[in-house]
C-alpha positions as CSV (number, residue, x, y, z in Angstrom):
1,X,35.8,-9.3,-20.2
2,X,35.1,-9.5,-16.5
3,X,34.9,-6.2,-16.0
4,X,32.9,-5.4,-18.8
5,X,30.1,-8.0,-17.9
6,X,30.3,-6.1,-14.4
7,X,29.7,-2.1,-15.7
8,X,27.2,-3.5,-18.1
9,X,25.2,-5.4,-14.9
10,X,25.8,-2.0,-13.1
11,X,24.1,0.2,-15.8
12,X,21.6,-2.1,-15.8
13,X,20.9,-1.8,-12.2
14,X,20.8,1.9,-12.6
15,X,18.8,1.9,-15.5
16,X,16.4,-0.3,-13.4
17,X,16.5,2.4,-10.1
18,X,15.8,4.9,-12.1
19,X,13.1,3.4,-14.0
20,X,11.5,2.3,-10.5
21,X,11.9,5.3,-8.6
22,X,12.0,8.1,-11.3
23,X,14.3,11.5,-11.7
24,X,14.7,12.8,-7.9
25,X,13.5,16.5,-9.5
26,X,11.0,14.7,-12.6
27,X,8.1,16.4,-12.9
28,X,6.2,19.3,-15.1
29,X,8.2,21.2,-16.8
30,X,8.0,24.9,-16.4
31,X,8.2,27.7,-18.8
32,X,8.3,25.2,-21.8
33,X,6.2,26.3,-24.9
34,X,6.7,22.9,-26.7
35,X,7.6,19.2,-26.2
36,X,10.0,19.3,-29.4
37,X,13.1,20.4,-27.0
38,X,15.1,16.6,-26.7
39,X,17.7,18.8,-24.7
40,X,15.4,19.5,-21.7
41,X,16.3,17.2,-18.8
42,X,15.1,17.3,-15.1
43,X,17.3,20.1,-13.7
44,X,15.3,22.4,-16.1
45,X,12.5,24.3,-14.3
46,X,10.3,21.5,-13.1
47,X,7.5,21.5,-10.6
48,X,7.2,19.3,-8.1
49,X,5.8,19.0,-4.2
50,X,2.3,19.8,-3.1
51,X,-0.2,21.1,-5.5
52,X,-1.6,24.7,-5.7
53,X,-4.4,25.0,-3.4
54,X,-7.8,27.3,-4.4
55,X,-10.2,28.2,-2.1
56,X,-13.6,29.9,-2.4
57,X,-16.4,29.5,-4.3
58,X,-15.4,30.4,-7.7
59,X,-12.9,28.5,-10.0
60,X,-11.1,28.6,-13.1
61,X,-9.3,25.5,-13.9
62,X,-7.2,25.4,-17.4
63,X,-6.6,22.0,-19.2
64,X,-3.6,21.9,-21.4
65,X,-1.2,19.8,-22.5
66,X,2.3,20.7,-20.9
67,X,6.0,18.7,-21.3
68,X,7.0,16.5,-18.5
69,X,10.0,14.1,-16.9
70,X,9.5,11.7,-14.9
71,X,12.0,9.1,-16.1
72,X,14.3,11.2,-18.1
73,X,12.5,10.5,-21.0
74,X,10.4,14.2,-22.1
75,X,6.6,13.6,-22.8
76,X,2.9,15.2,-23.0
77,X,0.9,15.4,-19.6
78,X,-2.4,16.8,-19.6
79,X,-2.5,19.6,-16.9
80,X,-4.9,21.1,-15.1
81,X,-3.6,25.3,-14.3
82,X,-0.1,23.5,-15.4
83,X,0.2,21.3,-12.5
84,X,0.3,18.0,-11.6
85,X,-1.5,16.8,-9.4
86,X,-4.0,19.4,-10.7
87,X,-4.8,22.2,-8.1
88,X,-6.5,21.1,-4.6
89,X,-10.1,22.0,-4.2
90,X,-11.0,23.5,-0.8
91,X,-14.2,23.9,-0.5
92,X,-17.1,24.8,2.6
93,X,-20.0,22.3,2.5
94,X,-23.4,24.7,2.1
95,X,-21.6,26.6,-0.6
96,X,-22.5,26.9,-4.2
97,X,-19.8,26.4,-5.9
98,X,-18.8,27.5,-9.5
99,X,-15.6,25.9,-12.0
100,X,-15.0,27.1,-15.2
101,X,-13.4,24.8,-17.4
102,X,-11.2,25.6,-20.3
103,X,-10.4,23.1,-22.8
104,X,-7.0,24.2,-24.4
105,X,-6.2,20.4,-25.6
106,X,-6.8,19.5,-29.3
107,X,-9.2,16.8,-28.3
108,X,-12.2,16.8,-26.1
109,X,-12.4,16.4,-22.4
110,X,-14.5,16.4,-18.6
111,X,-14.1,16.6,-15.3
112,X,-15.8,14.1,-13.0
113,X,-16.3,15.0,-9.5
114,X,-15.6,12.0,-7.6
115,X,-17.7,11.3,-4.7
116,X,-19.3,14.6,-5.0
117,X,-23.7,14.5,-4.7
118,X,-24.8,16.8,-7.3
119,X,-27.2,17.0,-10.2
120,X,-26.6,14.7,-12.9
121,X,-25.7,16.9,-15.8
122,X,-22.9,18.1,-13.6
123,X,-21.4,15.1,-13.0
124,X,-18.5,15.4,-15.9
125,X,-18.9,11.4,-17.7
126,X,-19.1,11.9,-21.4
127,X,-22.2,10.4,-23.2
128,X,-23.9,9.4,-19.8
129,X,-24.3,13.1,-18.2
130,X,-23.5,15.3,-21.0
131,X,-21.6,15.7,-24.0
132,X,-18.0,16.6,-22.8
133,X,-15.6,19.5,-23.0
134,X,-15.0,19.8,-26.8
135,X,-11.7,21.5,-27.5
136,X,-11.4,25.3,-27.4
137,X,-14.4,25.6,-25.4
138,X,-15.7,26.1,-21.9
139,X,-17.9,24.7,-19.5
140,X,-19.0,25.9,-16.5
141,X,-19.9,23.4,-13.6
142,X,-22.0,24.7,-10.7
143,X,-24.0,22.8,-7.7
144,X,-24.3,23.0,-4.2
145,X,-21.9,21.7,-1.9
146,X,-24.1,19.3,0.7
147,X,-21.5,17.0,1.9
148,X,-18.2,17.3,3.5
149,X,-14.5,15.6,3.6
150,X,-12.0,13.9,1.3
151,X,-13.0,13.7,-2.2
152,X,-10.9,13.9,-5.5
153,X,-11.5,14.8,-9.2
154,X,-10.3,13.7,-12.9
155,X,-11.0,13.1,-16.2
156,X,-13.5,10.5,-17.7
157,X,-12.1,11.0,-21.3
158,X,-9.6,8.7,-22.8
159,X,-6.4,8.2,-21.3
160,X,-6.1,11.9,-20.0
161,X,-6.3,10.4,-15.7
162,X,-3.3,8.6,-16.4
163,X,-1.4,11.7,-17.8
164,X,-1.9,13.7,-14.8
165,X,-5.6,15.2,-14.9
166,X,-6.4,14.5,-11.2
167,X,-6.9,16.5,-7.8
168,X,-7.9,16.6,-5.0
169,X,-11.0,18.1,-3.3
170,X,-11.2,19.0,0.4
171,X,-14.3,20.2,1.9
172,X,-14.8,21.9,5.3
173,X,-17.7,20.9,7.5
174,X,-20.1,23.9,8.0
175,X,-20.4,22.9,11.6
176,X,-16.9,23.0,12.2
177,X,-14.4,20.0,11.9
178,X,-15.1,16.8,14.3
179,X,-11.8,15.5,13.5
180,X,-9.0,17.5,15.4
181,X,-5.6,18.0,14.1
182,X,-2.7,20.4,14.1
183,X,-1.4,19.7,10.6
184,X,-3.1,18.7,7.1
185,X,-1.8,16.9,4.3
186,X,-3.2,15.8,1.1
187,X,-1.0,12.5,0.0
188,X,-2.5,11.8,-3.7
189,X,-1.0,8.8,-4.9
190,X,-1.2,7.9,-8.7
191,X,0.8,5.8,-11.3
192,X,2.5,7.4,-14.5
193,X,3.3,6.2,-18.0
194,X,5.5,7.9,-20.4
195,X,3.1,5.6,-23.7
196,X,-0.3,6.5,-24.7
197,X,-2.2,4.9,-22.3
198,X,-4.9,3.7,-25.1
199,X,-1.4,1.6,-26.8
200,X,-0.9,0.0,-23.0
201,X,-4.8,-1.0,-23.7
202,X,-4.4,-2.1,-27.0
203,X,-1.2,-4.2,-26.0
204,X,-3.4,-5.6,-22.9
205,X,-6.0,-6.8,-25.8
206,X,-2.7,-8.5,-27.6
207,X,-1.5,-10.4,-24.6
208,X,-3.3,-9.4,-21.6
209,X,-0.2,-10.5,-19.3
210,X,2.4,-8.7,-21.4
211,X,3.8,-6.6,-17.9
212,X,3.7,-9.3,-16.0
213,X,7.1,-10.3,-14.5
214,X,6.7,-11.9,-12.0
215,X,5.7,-15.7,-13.3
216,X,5.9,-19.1,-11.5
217,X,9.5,-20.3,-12.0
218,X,11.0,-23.4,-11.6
219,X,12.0,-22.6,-8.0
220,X,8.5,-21.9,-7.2
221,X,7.6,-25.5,-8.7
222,X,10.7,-27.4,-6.5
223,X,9.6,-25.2,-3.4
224,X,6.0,-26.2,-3.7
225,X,6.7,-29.7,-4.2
226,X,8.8,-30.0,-1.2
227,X,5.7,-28.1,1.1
228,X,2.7,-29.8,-0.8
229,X,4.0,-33.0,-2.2
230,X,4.8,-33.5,-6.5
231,X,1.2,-34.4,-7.2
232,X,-0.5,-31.4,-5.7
233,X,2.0,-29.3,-7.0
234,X,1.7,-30.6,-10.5
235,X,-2.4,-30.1,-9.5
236,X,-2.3,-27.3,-9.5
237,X,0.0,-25.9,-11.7
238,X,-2.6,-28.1,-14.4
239,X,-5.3,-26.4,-13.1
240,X,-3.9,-22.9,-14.1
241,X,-2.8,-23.9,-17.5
242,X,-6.4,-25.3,-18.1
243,X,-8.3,-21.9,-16.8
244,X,-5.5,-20.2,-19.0
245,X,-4.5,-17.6,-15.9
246,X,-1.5,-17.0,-14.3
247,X,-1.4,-16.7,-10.2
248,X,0.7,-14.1,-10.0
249,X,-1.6,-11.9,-12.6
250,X,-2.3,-10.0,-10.0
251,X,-2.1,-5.7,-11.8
252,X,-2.6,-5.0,-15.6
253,X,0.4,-2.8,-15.3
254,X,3.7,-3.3,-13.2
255,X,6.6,-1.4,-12.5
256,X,7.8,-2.1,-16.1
257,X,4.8,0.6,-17.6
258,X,4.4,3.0,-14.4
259,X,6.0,5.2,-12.5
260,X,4.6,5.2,-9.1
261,X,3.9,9.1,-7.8
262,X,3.1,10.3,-4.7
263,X,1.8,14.1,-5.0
264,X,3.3,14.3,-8.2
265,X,6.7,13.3,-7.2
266,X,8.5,10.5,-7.8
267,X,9.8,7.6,-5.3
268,X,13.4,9.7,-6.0
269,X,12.1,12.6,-5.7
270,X,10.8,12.2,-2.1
271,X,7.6,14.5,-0.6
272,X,7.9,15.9,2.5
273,X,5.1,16.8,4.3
274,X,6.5,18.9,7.5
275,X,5.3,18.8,11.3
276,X,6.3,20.1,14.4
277,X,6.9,17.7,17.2
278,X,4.4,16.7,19.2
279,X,1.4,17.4,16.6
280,X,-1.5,15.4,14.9
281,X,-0.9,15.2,11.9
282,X,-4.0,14.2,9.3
283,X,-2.6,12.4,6.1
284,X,-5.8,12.6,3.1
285,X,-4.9,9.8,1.6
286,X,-6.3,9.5,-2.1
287,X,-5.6,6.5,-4.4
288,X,-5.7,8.8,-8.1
289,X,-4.3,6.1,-9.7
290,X,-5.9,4.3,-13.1
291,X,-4.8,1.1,-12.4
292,X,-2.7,0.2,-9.2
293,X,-3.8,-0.6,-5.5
294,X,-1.4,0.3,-3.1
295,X,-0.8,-1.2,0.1
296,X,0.0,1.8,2.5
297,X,1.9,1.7,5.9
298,X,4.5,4.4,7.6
299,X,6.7,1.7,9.5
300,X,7.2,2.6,13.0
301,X,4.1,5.0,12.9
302,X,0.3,3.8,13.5
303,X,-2.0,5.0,11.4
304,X,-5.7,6.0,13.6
305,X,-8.2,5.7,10.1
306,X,-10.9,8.2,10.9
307,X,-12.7,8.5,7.3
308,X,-13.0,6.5,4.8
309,X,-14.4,8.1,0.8
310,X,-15.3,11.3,3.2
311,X,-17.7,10.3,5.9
312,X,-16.4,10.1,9.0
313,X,-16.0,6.3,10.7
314,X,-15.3,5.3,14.4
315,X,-11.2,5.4,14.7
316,X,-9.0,2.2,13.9
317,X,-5.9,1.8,14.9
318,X,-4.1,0.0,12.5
319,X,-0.6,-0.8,10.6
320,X,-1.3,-0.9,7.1
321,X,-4.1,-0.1,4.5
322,X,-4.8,-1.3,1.0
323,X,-7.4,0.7,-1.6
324,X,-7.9,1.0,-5.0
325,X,-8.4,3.3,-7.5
326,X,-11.1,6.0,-6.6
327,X,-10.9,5.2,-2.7
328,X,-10.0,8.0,0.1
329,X,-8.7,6.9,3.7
330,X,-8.0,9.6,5.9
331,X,-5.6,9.1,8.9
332,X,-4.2,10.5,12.2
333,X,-0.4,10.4,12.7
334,X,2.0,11.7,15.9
335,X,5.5,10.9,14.4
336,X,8.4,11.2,16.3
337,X,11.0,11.7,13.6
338,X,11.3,11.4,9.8
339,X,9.6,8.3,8.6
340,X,8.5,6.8,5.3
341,X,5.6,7.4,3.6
342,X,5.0,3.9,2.4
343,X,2.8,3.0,-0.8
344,X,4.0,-0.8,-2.3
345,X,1.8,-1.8,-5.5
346,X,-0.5,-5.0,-4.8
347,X,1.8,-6.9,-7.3
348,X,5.5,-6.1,-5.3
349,X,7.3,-4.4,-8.5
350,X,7.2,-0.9,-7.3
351,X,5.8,1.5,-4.8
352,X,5.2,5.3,-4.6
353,X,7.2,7.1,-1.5
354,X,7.3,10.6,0.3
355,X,8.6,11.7,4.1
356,X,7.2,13.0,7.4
357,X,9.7,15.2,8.7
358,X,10.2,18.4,11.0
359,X,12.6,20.1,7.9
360,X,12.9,19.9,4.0
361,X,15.8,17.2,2.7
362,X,15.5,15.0,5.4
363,X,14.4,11.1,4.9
364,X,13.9,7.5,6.4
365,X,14.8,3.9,5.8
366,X,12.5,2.6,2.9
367,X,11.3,-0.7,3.5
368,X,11.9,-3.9,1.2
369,X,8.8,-4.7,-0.9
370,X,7.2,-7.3,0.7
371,X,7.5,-11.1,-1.1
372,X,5.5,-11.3,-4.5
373,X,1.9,-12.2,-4.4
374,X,0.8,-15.7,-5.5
375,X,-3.2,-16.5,-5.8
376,X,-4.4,-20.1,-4.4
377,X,-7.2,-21.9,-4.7
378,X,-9.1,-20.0,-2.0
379,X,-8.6,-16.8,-3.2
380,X,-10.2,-18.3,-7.0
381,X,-13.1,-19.9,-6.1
382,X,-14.7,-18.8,-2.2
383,X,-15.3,-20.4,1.1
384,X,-16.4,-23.6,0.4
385,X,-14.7,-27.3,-0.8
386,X,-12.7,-25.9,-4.0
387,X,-11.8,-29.2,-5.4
388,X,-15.5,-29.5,-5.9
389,X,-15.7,-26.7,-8.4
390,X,-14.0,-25.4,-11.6
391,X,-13.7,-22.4,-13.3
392,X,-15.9,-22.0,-16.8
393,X,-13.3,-22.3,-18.9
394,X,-15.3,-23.8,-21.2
395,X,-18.6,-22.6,-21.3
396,X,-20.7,-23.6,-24.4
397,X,-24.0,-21.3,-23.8
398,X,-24.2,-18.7,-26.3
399,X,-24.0,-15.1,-24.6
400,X,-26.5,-12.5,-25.9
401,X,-26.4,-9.2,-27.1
402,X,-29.0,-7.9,-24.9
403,X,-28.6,-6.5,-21.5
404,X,-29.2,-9.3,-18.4
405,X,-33.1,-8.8,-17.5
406,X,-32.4,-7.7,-13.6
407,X,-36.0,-8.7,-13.2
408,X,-34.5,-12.8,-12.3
409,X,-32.2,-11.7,-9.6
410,X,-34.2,-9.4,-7.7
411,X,-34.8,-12.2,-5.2
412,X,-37.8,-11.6,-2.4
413,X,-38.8,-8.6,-3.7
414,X,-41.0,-7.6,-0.1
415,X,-41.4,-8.5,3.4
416,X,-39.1,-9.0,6.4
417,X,-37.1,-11.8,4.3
418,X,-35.2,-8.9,2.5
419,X,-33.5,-8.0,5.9
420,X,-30.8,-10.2,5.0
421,X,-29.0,-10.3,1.8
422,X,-29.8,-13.3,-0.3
423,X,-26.4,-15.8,-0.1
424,X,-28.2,-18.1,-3.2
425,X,-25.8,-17.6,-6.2
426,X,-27.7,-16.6,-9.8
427,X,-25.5,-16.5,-12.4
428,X,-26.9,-15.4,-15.1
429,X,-28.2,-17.3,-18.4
430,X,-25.5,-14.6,-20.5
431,X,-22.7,-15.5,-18.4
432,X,-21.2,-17.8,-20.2
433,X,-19.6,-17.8,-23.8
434,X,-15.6,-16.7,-24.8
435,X,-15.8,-13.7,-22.9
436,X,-15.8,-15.7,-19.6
437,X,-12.7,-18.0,-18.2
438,X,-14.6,-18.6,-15.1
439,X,-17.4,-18.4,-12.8
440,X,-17.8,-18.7,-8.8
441,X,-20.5,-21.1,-6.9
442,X,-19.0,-21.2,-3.6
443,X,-18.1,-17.5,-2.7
444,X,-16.8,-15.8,0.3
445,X,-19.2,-12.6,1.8
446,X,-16.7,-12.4,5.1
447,X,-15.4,-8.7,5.2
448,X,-12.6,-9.4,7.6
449,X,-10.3,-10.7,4.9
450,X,-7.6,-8.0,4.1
451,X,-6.8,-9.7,0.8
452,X,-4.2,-11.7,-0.6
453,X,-0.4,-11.0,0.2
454,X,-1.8,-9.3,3.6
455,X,-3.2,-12.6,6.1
456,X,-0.8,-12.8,8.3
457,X,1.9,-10.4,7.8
458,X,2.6,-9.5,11.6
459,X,0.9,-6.2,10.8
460,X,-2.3,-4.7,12.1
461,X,-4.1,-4.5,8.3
462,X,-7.3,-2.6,8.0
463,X,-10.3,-4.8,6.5
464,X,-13.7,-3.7,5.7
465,X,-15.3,-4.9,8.6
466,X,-13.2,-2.3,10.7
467,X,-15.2,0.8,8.5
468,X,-18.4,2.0,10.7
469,X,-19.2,5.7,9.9
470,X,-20.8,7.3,12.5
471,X,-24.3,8.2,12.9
472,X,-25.1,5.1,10.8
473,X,-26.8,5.4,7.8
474,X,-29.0,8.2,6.6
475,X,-32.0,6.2,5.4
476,X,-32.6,3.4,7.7
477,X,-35.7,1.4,5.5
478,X,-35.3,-1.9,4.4
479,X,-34.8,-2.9,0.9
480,X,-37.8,-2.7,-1.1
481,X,-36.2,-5.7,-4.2
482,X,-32.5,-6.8,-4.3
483,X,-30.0,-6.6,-8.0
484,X,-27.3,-9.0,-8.6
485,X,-24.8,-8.2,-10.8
486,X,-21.6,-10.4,-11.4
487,X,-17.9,-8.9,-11.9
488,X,-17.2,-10.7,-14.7
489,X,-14.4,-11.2,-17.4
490,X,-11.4,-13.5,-19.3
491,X,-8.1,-12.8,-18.3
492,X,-6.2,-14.2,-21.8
493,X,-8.6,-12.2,-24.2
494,X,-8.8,-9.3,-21.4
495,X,-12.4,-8.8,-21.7
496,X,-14.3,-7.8,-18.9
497,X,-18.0,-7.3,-18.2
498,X,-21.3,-7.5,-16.0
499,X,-23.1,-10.3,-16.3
500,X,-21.1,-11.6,-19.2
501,X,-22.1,-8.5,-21.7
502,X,-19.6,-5.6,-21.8
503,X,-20.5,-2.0,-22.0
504,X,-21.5,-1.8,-26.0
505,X,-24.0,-4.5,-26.2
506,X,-25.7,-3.3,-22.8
507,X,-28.8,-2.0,-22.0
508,X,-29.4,0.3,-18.7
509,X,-30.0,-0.7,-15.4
510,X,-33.2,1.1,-13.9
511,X,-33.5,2.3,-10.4
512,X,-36.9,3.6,-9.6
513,X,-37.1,7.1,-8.1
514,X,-36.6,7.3,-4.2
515,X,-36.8,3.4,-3.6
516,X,-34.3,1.7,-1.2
517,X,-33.1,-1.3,-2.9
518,X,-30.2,-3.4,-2.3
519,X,-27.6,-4.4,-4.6
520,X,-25.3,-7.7,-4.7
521,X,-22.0,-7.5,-6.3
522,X,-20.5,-10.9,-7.1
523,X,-16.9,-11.0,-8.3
524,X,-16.9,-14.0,-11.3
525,X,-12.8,-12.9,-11.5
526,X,-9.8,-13.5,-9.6
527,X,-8.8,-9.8,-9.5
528,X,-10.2,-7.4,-7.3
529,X,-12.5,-4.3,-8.5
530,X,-13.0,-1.5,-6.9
531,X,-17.0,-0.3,-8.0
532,X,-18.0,3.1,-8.1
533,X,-21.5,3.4,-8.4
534,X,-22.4,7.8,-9.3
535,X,-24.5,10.3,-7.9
536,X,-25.9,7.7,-4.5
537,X,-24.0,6.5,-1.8
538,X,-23.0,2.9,-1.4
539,X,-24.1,1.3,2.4
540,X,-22.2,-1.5,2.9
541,X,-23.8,-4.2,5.0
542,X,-22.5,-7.1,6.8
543,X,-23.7,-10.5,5.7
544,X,-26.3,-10.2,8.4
545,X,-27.9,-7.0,6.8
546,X,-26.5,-4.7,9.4
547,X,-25.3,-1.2,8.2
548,X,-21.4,-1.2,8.2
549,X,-20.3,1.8,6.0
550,X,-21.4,5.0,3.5
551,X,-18.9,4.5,0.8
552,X,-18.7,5.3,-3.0
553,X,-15.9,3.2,-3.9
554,X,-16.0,-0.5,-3.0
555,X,-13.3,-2.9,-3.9
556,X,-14.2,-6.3,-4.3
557,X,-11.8,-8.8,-3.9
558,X,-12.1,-12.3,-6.3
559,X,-14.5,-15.0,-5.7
560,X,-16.4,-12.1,-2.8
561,X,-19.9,-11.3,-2.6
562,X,-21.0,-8.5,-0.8
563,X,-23.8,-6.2,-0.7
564,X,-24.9,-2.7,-0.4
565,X,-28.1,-0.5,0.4
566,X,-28.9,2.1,-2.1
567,X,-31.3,5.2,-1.8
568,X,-32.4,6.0,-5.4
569,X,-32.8,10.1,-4.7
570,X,-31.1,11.1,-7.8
571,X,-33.0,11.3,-10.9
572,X,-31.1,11.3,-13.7
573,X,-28.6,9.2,-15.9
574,X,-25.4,7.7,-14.3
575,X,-22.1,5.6,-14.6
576,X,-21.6,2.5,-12.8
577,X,-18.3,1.0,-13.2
578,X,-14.7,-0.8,-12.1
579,X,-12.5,2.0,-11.3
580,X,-9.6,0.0,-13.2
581,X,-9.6,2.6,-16.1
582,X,-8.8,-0.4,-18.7
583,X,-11.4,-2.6,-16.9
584,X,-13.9,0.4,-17.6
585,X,-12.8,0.9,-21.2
586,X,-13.1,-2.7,-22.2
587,X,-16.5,-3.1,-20.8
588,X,-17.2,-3.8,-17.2
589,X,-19.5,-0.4,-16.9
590,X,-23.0,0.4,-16.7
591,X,-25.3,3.1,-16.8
592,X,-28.1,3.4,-14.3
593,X,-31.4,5.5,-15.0
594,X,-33.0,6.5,-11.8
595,X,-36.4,7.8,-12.9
């Protein structure tokens, strides 16, 4: 009996490393005509590594539906010239650039160039900036190239990002590259799942914490009470039941849905990216992932950030990095032996891993995931006295179907008073109702915080207050009117929102042409969001209204409010959204109208 309790613990440990860190050779599988082949297993033909790279100005990129094994069980990916990641972009800024696309899939689809300035019906989001790729058809994408760096691209129709329709795009400064380095690597880190992503979503809708392992336990309640004392553990412990949230709901997904890829490969199946000693090496870090923030470090290694979403910023030493879906870091290495690419989820139930190393097959320790992640108080409700504040848990005001009128938070809408951002909190009259479990008064605008489960780790972590691109920002006038919009949501019904009104029942938002306004994001939620506003750049300022940064992906952490400078030179229709894919798809997104 002993001993068969003991093989079956052991097989479940395997089963457990394997689901965690994938087939050491999973990947596309090559030569395959169809998926109906159950006898196909990862030592068939199978594609891993670093993706194709094209160059030039003229493209031809095939989407298709090709067989794939990641965790030993055989599935459909969506593929982009068969390959996953799809092929990497190089590109010279100046250029005009034409891409073909062929739709070979049975269903329609789009390519969204992320971070990319171009005319709006080139911009790849179905219904905002055209109609999509139908199936069997082609469509041909052409603009100019006016910007330079690390940028990415991938679908915006259904679930077809998560099933491997992503790449990366790397364009060449046409005055020559500022940043020196002796070697180049794209690291494009993404999560996999072998379901339909859309039946992930629908399960989400059914019980929104479905994935979530790691829950309190009664450990956690014993431990509490002997640091905090049995009535401020019981405190708080009531006040999560109330709210209906979980402190550890930190991801939609955990380990127990995704497989964590980095370049395509699995944790097992361990990237190298070679050097020579002695060299710089420059990592282009890109987070392709749905919905997972990694937390990125090489241990032993320090990582000198140099870009951040392609603009170049004044270098930062630092140990570790955290971004979100849609976000680019770019960083300067000198290893001295093989170490460990490094990429641990934000919720501690898996990571993504690949290898620096002077030859193929060689490898490093892998660090232990950090502890798990437990939200407080602070993070939930801001800087100020939290006992003095609740969520809305049990808001009575009926929400409308009509879109907020922007019109009652523009603030001062002229004059010097607009130099700083406004810090008075405006919720609005349709934030409240079912589709909202809570609702910040007191929130935090500091952008030193690296975010939960990073204060204090005894490493150097990167924050947003260390971002300053140089040359500051292009358009240095003042804001002409100030927008607040709230990150809103309910974590048990997973709904989320602006301003209490999902997607569906919206209305746009209107940016008038060439104005310089500024815009207030205020996160209502306790996860963190990382916004993608289309087509502009994104100037984040500091509390003071000082220019800090030119991004196009910001991620906003709960119970923050920060703000950002926008230059509205780009007529046309756009998205506006979370780049959580399932946040976008239930509602938090927005099209903007600059006209």
């Amino acid at each position: 009996m002993a001993g068969k309790d003991n093989s079956s613990g052991v097989t479940r440990a395997l089963s457990r490393r394997r689901f965690v860190q994938g087939l050491a050779a999973g990947g596309v599988l090559l030569g395959m005509a169809t998926l109906t082949g159950r006898t196909l297993t990862a030592q068939s033909a199978t594609a891993t590594g670093t993706a194709p790279v094209l160059s030039g100005t003229d493209f031809e990129l095939i989407i298709d539906n090709s067989p794939v094994n990641y965790t030993g069980n055989v599935g459909a990916s969506t593929t982009v010239n068969g390959s996953i990641p799809a092929p990497t972009l190089r590109w010279r800024e100046g250029d005009t650039v034409t891409i073909r696309v062929v739709n070979r899939l049975h269903e329609t689809t789009s390519i969204h160039w992320h971070g990319i300035i171009l005319p709006f019906d080139m911009d790849g989001v179905p219904g905002i900036s055209f109609d999509g790729i139908p199936a069997g058809t082609t469509f041909t994408y052409q603009f100019k190239v006016v910007q330079s760096g690390t940028y990415w691209y991938h679908s915006h129709s259904g679930g077809q990002e998560q099933h491997g329709l992503y790449g990366a795009i790397v364009i060449e400064p046409a005055n020559g590259e500022q940043i020196q380095s002796d070697r180049d690597h794209v690291v494009l880190l993404s999560d996999w799942t072998d379901r339909d992503p859309m039946a992930l979503f629908a399960q989400l809708k059914v019980q929104s914490d479905y994935y979530n392992f790691n829950q309190p336990t009664a450990f956690d309640f014993l431990r509490d009470v002997s640091s905090d004392g049995l009535g401020a553990a019981l405190a708080e412990r009531r006040m999560w039941q109330q709210m209906r949230m979980n402190p550890t709901d930190l991801a939609d997904l955990s380990a127990t849905a995704l497989t964590f890829l980095c370049n395509g490969t699995t944790p097992s199946g361990n990237w190298t990216g070679l050097y020579q000693p002695g060299e710089r090496v420059r990592l282009r870090f890109i987070n392709g992932c749905s919905n997972t923030f990694y937390d990125v470090r090489i241990p032993g290694v320090t990582l000198t950030v140099v870009q951040a979403d392609g603009q170049n910023i004044e270098p930062v030493d630092v140990d570790e990095f955290r971004f979100g879906p849609g976000q680019t870091y770019d960083v300067i290495v000198t290893p001295t032996e093989a170490c460990t690419i490094f990429a641990q989820t934000m919720d501690r139930t898996g990571y993504a891993r690949g290898t620096l190393a002077v030859a193929a097959g060689m490898s490093a320790p892998i660090p232990e995931l950090d502890e798990r992640l437990q939200l407080t108080m602070a993070d939930m409700m801001g800087s100020a006295d939290h006992s003095a504040h609740t969520a809305a848990a049990t808001a009575t005001a009926p929400a409308t179907s009509a879109a907020v009128d922007h019109s009652q938070h523009t603030g001062q809408t002229m004059g010097s008073a607009l130099s700083v951002p406004s810090t008075q909190v405006r919720h609005a009259t349709t934030e409240y109702g079912p589709g909202i479990d809570m609702r910040v008064d007191t929130p935090s605008s500091a952008l030193n915080d690296p975010g939960s489960g990073l204060r204090n780790n005894g490493r150097r972590v990167l924050t947003l207050a260390d971002l300053r691109t140089l040359g500051g920002p292009i358009d240095t006038r003042p804001p002409e009117r100030e927008i607040e919009l709230h990150m809103t949501g309910n974590m048990e019904r997973y709904t989320w929102s602006f301003d209490g009104i999902e997607f569906g029942q919206s209305t746009p938002i209107h940016f008038r042409h060439g104005e310089r306004l500024r815009v207030i994001l205020h996160n209502d939620t306790m996860m963190t969001h990382p916004m993608h506003l289309h087509g502009m750049w994104s100037d984040l300022e500091n509390p003071d209204g000082s220019f800090q940064a030119r991004l196009h992906t910001i991620q906003v952490q709960p119970a923050q409010r920060i703000s950002f400078l926008v230059t509205a030179d780009a007529p046309g229709r756009w998205a506006w959204h979370c780049h959580l894919m399932f946040h976008m798809d239930a509602g938090m997104f927005r099209e903007v109208i600059v006209a």
